[in-house]
N, C-alpha and C positions, 0 to 999 in steps of 0.2 A: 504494500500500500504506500504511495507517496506521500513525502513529507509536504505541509501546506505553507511552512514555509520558510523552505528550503532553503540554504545560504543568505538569509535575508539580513541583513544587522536590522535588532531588537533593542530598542531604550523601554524600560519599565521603571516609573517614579514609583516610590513606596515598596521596592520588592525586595524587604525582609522580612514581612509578615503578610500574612492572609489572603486579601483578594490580590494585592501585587506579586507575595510569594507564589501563588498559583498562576500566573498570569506569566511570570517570570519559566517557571518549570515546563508550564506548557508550551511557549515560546519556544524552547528546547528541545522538548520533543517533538516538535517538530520542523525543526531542523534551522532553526534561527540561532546566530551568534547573537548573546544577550549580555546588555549592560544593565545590570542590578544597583539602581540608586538609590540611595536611601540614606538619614542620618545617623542609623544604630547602624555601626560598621559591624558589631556581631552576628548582626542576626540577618546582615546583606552579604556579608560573609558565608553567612550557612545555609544561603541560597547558593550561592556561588558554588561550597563545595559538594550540594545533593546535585549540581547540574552536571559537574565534572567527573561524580562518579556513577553519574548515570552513561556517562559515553559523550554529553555533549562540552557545547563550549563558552564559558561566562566570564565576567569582569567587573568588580564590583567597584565604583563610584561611590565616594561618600559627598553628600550636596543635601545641603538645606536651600529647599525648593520656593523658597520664600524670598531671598534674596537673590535678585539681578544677575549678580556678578556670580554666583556660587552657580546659578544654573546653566551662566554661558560657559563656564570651567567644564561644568557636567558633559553638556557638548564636544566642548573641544576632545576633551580627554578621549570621550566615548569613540570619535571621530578620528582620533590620533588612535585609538586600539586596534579599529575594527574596519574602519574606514565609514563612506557615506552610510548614514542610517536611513534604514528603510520602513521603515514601521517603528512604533512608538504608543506608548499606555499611559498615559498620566493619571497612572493608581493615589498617589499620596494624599491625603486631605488629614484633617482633626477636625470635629467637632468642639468650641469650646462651651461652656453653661450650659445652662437649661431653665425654664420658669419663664415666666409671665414675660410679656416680651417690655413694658413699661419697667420692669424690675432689670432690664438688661441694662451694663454698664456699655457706655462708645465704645470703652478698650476692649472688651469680650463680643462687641459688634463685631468691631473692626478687625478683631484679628483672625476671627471667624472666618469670614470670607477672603482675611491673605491668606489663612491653610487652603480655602477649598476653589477661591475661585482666582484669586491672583497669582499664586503659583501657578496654576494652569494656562494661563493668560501668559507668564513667565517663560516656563516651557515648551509651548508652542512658537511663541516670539523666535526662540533660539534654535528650536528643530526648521521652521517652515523653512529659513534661507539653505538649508541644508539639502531637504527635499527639491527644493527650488533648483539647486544646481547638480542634482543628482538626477532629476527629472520626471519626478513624482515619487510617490509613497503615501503612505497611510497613517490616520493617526486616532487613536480615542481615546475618549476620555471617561472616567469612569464617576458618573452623576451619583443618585440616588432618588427614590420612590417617594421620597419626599417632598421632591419637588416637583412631582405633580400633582400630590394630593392635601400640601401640605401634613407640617409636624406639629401638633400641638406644642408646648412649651419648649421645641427645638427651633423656634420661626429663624433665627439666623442662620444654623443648616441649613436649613427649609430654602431659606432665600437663596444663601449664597449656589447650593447646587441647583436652583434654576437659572442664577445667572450661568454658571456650566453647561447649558441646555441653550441657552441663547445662544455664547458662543459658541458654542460647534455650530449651530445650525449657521449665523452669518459668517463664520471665518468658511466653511462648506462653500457658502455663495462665493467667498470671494478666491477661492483657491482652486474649486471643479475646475474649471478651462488647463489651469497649469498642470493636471497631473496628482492631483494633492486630494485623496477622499477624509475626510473630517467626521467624524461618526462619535455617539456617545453610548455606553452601558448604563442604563438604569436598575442597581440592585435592591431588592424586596429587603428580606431581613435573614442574613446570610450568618452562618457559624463560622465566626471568626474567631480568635481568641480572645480580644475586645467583649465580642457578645457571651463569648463563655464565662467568662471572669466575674459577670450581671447576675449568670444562672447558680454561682456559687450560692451567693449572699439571697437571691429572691428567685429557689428552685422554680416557683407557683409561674414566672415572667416566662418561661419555657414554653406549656402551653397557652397560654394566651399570644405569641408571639408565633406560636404555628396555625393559629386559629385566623393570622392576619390573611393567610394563603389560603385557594381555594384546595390547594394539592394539600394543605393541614398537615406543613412540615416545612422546616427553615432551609433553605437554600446552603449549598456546600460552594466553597471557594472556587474550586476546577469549574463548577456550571456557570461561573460569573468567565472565568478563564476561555473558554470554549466558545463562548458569543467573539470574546473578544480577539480571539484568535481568527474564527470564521472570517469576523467586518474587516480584518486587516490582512486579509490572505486573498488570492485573484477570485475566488468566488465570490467574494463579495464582490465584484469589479465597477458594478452599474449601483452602489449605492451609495450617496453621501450625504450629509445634513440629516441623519437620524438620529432616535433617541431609541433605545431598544431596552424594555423594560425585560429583566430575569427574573421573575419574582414570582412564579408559581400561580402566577391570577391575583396577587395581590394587589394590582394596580382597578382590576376590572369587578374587584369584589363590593 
């Protein structure tokens, strides 16, 4: 069976843990050289080392994706490894607070959407001249479910990953002619180890949190992985400026 995508250089932001870690592994197998960025060098590290001893080939980048300069370095570097990047996942986001949105302080606004929606914005910035003179490539970005149907007492997630959703759809408009598909992953409520960490302290949040899906069951890391492998591999070829929800129905529930 062929690999989908094969000799491609891969950039994954956030790919020490969870939906990056999967996203990163998958990359790999199939058959993409992969740069794993991230700011915990250990645990982009041990992406690094489950890819090389799987058979494949990784690099790990340390880049705090929030700052300018630290993400055009990410670039470079990635670029100086591996050569022109061809696909790309800007996995990384934080959530910060939570409560009443009147109760939100400007600083836990604002920095809110520098984890989810201006690193992205960042990232992109630094990959598209790249793609641009490579002659196209791919890129997505990994939203969430909340910014479609809003979060109650998360409204600044909430927000900032539809600003996520805007962007991809106009940087899409403005990139389709050159070669460049722009696409976004919308995940439900995915077993991460974030979300496991929840179900230590309030076991009861487990089912009520499979109850959000119609499938009445939380989404695994690789099914977030596998959308985003597909939109970034020639099969996707004819689609750009989407939002592609993973969530079991839980968008449609």
């Amino acid at each position: 069976m062929s690999q989908l995508l094969l000799d491609k250089v891969g950039l994954v932001t956030g790919g020490g843990m969870g939906i990056g870690k999967a996203i990163c592994l998958a990359f790999a197998r199939e058959g993409a050289k992969v740069i794993v960025a991230d700011f915990n060098t250990d645990a982009g590290q041990q992406t690094v080392n489950e890819i090389s001893q799987a058979g494949g080939s990784a690099h790990f980048v340390f880049s705090d994706v929030s700052q300018e300069r630290a993400v055009q370095q990410m670039v470079n570097e990635a670029v100086a490894h591996y050569g022109p990047i061809d696909i790309a996942c800007n996995s990384a986001a934080l959530s910060r607070g939570s409560g009443l949105i009147h109760e939100y302080s400007k600083e836990v606004f604002d920095e809110t959407f520098a984890m989810c929606t201006t690193n992205t914005w960042l990232c992109m910035k630094a990959l598209l001249p790249v793609m641009l003179d490579n002659g196209g490539g791919s890129i997505v970005n990994i939203s969430s479910n909340a910014s479609l149907r809003g979060h109650a007492y998360n409204t600044a997630y909430a927000a900032a990953k539809g600003a996520v959703n805007i962007l991809t759809k106009s940087s899409a408009a403005e990139y389709g002619k050159r070669g460049i598909r722009i696409n976004a992953v919308s995940p439900g409520v995915i077993r991460t180890p974030g979300v496991e960490k929840l179900f230590v302290d309030q076991p009861e949040m487990e089912q009520g949190l499979k109850k959000s899906a119609v499938m009445n069951r939380l989404g695994e890391p690789n099914e977030i992985a596998e959308a985003v492998v597909f939109l970034c591999s020639d099969r996707a070829s004819f689609i750009t400026g989407q939002v592609l929800s993973v969530d079991g129905g839980g968008a449609v529930k």
